[in-house]
N, C-alpha and C positions, 0 to 999 in steps of 0.2 A: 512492640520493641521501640527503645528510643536510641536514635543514633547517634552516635558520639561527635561533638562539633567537628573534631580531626578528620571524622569519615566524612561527614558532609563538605568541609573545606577541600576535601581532596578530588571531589565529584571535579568532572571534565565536562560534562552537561547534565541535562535536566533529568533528574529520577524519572520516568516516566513511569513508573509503579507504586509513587507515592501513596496513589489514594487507593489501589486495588491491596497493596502489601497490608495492610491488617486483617482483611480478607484473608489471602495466600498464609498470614502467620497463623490464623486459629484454625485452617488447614494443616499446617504442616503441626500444629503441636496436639491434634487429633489425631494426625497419621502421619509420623515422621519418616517413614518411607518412601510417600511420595515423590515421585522423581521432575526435575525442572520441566522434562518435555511434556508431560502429565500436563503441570499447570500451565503452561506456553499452548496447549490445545484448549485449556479450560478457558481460558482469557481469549484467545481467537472465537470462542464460541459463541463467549458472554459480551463481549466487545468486541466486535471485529472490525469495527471502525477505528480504534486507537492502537488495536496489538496487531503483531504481525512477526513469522518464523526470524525473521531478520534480528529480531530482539532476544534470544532465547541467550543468547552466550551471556547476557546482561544479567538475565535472570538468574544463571546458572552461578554469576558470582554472589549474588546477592544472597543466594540461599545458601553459597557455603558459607558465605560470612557468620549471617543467622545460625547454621547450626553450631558451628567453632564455639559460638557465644551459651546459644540455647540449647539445642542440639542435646538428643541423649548421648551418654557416654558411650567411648568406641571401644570394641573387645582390646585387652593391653595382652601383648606378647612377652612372657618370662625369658628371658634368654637364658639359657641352662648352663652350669656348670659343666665341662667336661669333666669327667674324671679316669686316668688311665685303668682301662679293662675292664670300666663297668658295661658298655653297651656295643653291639655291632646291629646295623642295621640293614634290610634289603627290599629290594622293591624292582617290579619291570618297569624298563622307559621303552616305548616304541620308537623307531626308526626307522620308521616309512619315509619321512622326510630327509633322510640322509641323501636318499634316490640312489642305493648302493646296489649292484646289480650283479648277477653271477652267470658268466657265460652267456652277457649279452640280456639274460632275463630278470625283470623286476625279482626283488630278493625283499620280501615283506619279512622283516624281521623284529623282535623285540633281543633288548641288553638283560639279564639279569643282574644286577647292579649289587654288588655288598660292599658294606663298608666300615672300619672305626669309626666312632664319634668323635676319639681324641685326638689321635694323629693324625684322621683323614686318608691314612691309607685304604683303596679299594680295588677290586676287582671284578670283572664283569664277563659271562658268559652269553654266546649269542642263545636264544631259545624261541621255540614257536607257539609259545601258547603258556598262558596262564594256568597253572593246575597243580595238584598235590607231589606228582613226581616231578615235575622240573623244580618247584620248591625243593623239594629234600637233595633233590642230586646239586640245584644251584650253590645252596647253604653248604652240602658234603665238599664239592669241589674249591668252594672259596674257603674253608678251614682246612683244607688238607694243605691247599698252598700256600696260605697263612700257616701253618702249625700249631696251631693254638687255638681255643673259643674264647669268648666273652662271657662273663656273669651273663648279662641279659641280652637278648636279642628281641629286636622289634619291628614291628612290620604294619602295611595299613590293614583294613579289615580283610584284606587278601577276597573282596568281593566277587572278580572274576572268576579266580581260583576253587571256593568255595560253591559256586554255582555249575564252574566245570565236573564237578565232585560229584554232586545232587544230593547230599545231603549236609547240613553245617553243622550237625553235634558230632557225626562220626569224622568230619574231616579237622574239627578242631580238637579230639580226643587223639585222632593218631599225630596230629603236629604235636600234640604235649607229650606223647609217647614218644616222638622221633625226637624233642629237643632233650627229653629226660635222659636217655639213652649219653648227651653230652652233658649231661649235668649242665643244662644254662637253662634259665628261665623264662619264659616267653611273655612276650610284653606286644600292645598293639596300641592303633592308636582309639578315641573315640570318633563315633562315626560323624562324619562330615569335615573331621579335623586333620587334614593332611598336614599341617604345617608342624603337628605331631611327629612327624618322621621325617623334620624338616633337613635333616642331613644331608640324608641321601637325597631326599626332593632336588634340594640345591646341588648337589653334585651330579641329579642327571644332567642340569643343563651345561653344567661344566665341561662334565665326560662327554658330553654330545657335541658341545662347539670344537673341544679339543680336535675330535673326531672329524668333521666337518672342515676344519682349518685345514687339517692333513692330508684330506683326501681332496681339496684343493691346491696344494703343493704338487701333490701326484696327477692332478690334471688327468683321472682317469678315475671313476666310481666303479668300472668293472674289475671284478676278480677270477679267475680260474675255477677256484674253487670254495666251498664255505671255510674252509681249513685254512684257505689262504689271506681271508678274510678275516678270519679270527686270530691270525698271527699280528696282522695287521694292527687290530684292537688293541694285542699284547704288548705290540712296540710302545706304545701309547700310553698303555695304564704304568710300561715298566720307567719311561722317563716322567710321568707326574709323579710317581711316587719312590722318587729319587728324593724329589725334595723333601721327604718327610721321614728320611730315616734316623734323625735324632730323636723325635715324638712317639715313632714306633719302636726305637729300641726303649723307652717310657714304658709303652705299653706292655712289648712282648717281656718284661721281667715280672709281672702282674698278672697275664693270661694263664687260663687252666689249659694242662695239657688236654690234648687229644687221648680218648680213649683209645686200649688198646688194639678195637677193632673197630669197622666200621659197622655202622648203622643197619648195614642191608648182609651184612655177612650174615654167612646161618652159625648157627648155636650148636655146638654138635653133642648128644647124648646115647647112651647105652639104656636098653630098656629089655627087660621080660617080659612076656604078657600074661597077665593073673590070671587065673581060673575063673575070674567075671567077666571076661575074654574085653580087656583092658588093659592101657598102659599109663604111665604116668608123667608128666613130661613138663618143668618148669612150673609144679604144683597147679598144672591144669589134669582134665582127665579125658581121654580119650576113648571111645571103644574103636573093634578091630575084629576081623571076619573070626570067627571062632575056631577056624582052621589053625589059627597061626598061636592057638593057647600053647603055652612053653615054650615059646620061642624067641629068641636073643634077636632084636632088633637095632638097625642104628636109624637115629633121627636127626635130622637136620632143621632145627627150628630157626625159621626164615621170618621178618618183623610180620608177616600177615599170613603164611602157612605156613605146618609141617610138613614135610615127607618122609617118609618110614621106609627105610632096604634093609631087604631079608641078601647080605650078600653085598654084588654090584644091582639087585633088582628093586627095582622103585614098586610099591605094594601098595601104598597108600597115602593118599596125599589131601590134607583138607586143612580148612581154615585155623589160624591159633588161636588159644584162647587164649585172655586173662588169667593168670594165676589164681588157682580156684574155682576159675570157671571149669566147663564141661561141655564137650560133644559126643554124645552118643546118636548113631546112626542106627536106628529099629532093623534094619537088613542084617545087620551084622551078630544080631542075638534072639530072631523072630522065630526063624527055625528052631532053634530050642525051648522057647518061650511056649510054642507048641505044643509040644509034645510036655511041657514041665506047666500045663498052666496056673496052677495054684500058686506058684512063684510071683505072679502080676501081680496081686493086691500087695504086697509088701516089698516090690521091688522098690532098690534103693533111687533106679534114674527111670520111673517109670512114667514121670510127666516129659520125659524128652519123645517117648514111646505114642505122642501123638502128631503127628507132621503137619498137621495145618486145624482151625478151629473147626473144622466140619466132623473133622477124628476124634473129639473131645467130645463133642457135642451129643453123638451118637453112642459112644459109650455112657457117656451123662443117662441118655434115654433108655440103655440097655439093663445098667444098675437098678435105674426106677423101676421099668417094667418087668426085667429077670434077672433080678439078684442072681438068682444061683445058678445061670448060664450066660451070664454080662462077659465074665472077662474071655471066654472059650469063645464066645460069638464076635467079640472084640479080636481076638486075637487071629481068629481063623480071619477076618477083614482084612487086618492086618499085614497079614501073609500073604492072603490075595495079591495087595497091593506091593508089596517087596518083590513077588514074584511076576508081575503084568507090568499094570500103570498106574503109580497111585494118583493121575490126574484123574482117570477114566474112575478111578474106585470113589474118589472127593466128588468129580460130580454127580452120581451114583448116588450118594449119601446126605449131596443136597436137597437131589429132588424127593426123595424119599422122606427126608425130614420136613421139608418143604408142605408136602402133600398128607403129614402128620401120620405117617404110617410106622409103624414098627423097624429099622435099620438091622435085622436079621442078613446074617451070611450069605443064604438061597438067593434072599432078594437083590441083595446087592450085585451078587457075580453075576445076577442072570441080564440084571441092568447096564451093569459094566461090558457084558460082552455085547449087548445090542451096540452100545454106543463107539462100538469099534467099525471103523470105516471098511466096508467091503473090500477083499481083494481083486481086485479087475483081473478081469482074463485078457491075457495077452495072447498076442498072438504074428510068431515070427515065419515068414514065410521063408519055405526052404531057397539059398541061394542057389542061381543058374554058374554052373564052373565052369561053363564052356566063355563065359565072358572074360575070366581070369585068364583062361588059354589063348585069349586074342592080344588078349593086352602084354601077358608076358611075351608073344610072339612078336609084339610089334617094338616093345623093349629091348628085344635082340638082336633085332636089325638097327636099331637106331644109331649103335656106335657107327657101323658099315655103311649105312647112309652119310651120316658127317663126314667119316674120311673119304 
């Protein structure tokens, strides 16, 4: 690099990097990440007679000049458009450092923070952990006291949250189910990019010093209670966002109402159960004990179960599906499957009629080796297993498969009940009642003793 006479004139003493800087520059434009203290060690290494830590801050300007000039280009920040109703945003800010205390004892807490983009109106709820239902309850509670949703809402990759979950295809399939439910669209940022969701970013630290100022006027961090604590918070979010009710009456003429129920209410429906001892319920399908065939049921379809009352009586209660989808449970139709066996091979849900790959597998081998007594030896298993343990019948069927022997009925129940842990004898010794007799006796005199 050649340096401009201006910059030279301006020097206050001698470049001492003169002769090492073409060095350091086919450095840094090899590896422009290199950092000044990097080379400030490389030079004490190479030279330790002329360099020394004392010069580093020299160095430190030299290289930012050189990159200003040379330097690769810096990421450019878009600054965005508002636009009234199109976006609401949320995110946890921790406030450990508040040092907010309840009843004398540390109160580790986080904010669930929501917000406008346009008007900047927000609100925030105290919560204890990163996860699927504090998200949905966060988001429910700040739209219900808002009244209104946003076209789009957005969030960061919700990392914690998703890990709290344990699985990230099914916790990202029920957020798109719980935001669809509001008609808003869900929006995130990409990964590494918080400044994506820079709204809200910027307004924790707002909402936090607001917070922090306040609770130094009150010259007290302890509260009573978490309730009183969160009232607290209230007073706060309701004078910042005083200031923004020209922006916000902007927005709420733009916002979609609120549905007319919430998200977590149940669905309520009227059902009969079909003679395929099933019922039908938001174009999913259900089966159901085969007792309850003709019978008028109510169901209460809840975002992730139903439950079925015959009456005020809860009967049945299992996961929902998808519209279209289907749960059939082999208990509830294996008894008659029984006795009807010809019915398997062309049964309409009879891939749900195996409960784990070991059940498949072995009918696979039963087909191959007896056709014309697979599904009766299949079915009698079956039963077995509705009727016992279908763990004990599964591993049964693996050692058997395992050890490449034929998965017959005989063999398996007789495997199955070996592998049932023994009943211990017990053994209670008769109590002595004459020690009851002393004890109550000494219980009767004790009022008469005290007075």
């Amino acid at each position: 690099m050649e340096d401009t006479p201006e910059w030279k004139w301006r020097q206050t003493h001698q470049d001492v990097f003169v002769d090492v800087w073409p060095k350091l520059e086919a450095m840094l434009r090899t590896d422009p990440g290199l950092q000044a203290q990097t080379l400030m060690q490389w030079l004490i290494e190479e030279h330790g007679d002329r360099y020394h830590s004392g010069q580093l801050r020299t160095l430190q300007r030299r290289m930012q000049r050189w990159r200003a000039l040379n330097g690769p280009d810096k990421e450019v920040m878009f600054r965005q458009q508002a636009v009234p109703g199109k976006q609401s945003q949320s995110d946890w800010t921790h406030c450990d450092d508040l040092n907010v205390t309840i009843g004398g004892r540390p109160f580790p807490h986080m904010l669930f923070h929501f917000m406008l983009v346009y008007s900047r109106w927000e609100t925030a709820h105290v919560s204890s952990n990163e996860s699927f239902e504090t998200l949905t309850s966060g988001y429910m509670r700040a739209v219900a006291e808002l009244g209104a949703v946003a076209e789009e809402h957005r969030t960061d990759n919700l990392t914690a949250a998703v890990n709290n979950h344990g699985n990230s295809h099914t916790f990202n399939e029920r957020w798109k189910a719980f935001l669809k439910h509001y008609d808003v669209k869900p929006s995130k940022n990409n990964p590494g990019e918080s400044h994506e969701n820079g709204s809200i970013e910027k307004s924790h630290h707002l909402l936090k010093n607001a917070i922090d100022q306040a609770l130094m006027l009150r010259r007290c961090r302890d509260f009573a209670s978490v309730g009183e604590y969160e009232n607290f918070v209230r007073r706060i979010l309701e004078q910042r966002n005083k200031q923004r009710k020209e922006r916000l009456a902007e927005e709420m003429a733009v916002l979609k109402d609120l549905p007319e129920r919430d998200w977590n209410d149940p669905i309520e429906q009227r059902t009969t159960v079909t003679g395929f001892s099933t019922v039908t319920l938001d174009k999913a399908t259900y089966s159901v004990p085969a007792r309850l065939i003709g019978v008028r049921l109510r169901a209460l379809l809840y975002p992730d179960v139903v439950r079925m009352f015959l009456g005020p009586t809860l009967v049945l209660e299992m996961a929902r599906q998808e519209p279209g989808g289907k749960r059939i449970n082999y208990r509830h139709v294996i008894g008659w499957l029984v006795r009807k066996p010809g019915a398997f091979a062309q049964y309409q849900y009879r891939d749900e009629l195996f409960p784990t790959l070991a059940f498949r597998k072995a009918y696979d081998v039963l087909r191959k080796e007896r056709t014309e007594r697979a599904d009766k030896e299949y079915l009698a298993i079956l039963n077995h297993a509705a009727m016992n343990s279908e763990q004990e019948v599964e591993a049964a069927l693996e050692l058997i498969l395992e050890q490449g022997e034929l998965p017959l009925f005989d063999a398996v129940r007789e495997l199955a009940q070996k592998a049932l842990p023994a009943v211990p004898d017990i053994t209670i010794d008769v109590p002595d009642l004459c020690s009851y007799d002393q004890l109550l006796t000494v219980m009767l005199r004790a009022p008469k003793e005290v007075s």
